[in-house]
C-alpha positions as a Python dict, from the first residue, in 0.01 Angstrom:
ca = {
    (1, 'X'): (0, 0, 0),
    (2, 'X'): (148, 335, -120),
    (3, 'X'): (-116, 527, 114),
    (4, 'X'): (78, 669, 417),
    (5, 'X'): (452, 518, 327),
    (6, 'X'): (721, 718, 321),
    (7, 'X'): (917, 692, -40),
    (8, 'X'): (1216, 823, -122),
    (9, 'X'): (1190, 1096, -271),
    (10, 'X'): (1411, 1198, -634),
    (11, 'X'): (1744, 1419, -658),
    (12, 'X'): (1733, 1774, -549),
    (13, 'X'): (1818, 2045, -826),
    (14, 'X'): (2194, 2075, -695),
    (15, 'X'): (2257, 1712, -771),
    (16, 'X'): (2134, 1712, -1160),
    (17, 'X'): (2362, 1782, -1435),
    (18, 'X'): (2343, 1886, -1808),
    (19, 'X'): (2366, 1647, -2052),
    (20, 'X'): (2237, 1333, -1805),
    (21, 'X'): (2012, 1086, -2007),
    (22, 'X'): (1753, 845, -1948),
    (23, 'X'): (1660, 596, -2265),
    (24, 'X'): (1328, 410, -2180),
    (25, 'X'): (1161, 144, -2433),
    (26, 'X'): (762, 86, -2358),
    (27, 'X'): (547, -210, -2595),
    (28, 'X'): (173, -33, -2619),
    (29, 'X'): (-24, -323, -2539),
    (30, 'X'): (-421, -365, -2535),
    (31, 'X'): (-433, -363, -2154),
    (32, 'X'): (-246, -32, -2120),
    (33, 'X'): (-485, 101, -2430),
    (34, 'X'): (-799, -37, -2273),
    (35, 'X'): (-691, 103, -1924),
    (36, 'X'): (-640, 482, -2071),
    (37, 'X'): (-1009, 427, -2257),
    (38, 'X'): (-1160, 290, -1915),
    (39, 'X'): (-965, 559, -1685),
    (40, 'X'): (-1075, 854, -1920),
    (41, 'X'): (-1338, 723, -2131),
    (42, 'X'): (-1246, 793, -2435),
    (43, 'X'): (-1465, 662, -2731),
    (44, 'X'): (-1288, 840, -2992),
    (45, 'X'): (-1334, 500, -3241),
    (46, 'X'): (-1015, 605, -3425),
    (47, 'X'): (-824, 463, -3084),
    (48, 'X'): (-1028, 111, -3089),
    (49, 'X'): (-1239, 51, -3392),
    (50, 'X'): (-1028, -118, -3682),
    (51, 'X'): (-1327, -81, -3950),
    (52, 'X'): (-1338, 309, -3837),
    (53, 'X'): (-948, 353, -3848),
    (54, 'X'): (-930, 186, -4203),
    (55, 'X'): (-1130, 449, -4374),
    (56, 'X'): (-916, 701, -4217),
    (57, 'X'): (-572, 803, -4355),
    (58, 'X'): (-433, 659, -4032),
    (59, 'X'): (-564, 292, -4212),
    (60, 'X'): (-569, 133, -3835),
    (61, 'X'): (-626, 244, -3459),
    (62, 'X'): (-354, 514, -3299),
    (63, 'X'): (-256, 516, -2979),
    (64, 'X'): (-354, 843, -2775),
    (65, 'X'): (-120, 1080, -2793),
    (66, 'X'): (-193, 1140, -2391),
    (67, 'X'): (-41, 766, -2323),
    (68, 'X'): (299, 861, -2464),
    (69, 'X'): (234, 1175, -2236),
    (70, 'X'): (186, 978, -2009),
    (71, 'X'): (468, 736, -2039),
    (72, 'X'): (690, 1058, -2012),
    (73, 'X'): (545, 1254, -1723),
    (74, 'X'): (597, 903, -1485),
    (75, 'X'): (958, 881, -1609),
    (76, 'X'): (976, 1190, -1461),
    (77, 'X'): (840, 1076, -1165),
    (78, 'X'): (1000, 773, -1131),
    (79, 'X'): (1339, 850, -1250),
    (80, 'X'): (1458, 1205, -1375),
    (81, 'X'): (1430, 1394, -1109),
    (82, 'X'): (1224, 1085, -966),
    (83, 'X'): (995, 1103, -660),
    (84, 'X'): (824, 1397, -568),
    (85, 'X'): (935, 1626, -861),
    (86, 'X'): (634, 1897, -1004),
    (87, 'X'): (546, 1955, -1417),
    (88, 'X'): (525, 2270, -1446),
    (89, 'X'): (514, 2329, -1840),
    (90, 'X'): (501, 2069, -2123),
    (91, 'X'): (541, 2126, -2466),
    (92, 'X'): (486, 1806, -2734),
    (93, 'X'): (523, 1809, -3110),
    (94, 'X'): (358, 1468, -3196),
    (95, 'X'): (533, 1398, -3541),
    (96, 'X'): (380, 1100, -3619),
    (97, 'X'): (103, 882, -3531),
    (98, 'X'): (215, 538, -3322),
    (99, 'X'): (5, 239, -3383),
    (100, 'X'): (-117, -49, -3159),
    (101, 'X'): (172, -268, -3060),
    (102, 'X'): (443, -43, -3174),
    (103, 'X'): (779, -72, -2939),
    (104, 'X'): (868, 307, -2866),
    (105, 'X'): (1234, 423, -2749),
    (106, 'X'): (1171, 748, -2490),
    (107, 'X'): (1514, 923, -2466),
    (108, 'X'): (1456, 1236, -2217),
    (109, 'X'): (1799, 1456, -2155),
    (110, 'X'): (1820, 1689, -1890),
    (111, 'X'): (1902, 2052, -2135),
    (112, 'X'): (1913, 2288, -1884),
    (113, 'X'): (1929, 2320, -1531),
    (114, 'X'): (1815, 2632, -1327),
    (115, 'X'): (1945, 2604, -974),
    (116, 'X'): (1781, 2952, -838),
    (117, 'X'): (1460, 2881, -900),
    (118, 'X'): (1477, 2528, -876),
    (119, 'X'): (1359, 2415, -1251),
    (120, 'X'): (1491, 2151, -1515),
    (121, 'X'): (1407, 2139, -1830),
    (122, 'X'): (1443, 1814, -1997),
    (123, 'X'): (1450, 1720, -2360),
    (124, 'X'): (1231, 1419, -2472),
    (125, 'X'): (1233, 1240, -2790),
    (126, 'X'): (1051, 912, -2885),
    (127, 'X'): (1159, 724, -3203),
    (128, 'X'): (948, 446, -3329),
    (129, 'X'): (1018, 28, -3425),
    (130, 'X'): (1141, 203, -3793),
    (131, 'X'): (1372, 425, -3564),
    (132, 'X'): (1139, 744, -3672),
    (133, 'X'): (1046, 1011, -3482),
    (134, 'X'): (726, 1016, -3351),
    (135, 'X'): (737, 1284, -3039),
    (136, 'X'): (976, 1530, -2925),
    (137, 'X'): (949, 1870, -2697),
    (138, 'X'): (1044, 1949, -2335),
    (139, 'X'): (905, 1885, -2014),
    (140, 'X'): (998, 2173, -1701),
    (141, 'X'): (1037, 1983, -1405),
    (142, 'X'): (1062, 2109, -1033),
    (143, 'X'): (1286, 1823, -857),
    (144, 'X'): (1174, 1749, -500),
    (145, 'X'): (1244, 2025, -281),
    (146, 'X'): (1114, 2026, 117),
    (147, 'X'): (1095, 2360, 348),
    (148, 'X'): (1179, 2365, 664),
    (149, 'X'): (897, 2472, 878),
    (150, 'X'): (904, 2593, 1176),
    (151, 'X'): (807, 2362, 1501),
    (152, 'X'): (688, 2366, 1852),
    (153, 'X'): (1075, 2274, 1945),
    (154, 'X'): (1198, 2553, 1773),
    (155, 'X'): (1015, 2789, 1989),
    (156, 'X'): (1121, 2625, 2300),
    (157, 'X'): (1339, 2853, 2389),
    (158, 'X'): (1090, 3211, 2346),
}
């Protein structure tokens, strides 16, 4: 149970570098498409009907471009700054559409780091099985920062 456990939380902004990377590879399977559609439901039938899709210029379903979102903003969390890091801007170009099944490579670099007011911004890029590019854009990241507050011991002595 996650509920009430303490995790540890991701690197602060003095321990992340320019130029770190973080390559991820994620299958789209039907139980992580039928999840999003059940979570959010989402009908659009361009995401699950195959008769729909083929009359489209897409010719078969596409994934939603909020999974691949999706897929980035937990790396994020998980990994780069990791645990308790804030979004604070995202900006996707989706170049391409991905397809059911398709193997993605996620490759998210940390571009700049802003110490002061406690901000990376991290380049992302996803290629596809063909090795093209299907997504790229940045993600502004605050990594976990806490504040000390002030306590009934520290006013023990007034």
């Amino acid at each position: 149970m996650l509920l009430g456990k303490k995790r540890k939380l991701g690197r602060k902004v003095e321990d992340i570098t320019v130029g770190e990377k973080l390559k991820l590879t994620e299958k789209i399977e039907d139980k992580d498409l039928l999840l999003y559609l059940g979570l959010t439901n989402d009908g659009n039938p361009l995401y699950i009907q195959h008769d729909f899709a083929s009359t489209t210029s897409f010719e078969k379903p596409v994934v939603p471009n909020i999974m691949l979102t999706g897929i980035v903003t937990s790396a994020v969390s998980k990994y780069m700054p990791g645990p308790g890091s804030y979004i604070c801007e995202q900006h996707l170009v989706f170049k391409k559409p991905v397809y059911h099944y398709a193997t993605i490579d996620f490759l998210l670099e940390v571009a700049d780091v802003d110490v002061r007011s406690n901000q990376v911004t991290i380049r992302v890029q996803a290629t596809d099985d063909k090795g093209e590019l299907c997504m790229e854009g940045t993600v502004l990241a605050q990594p976990p920062k806490t504040v000390s507050r002030l306590t009934t011991q520290a006013m023990e002595n007034f």
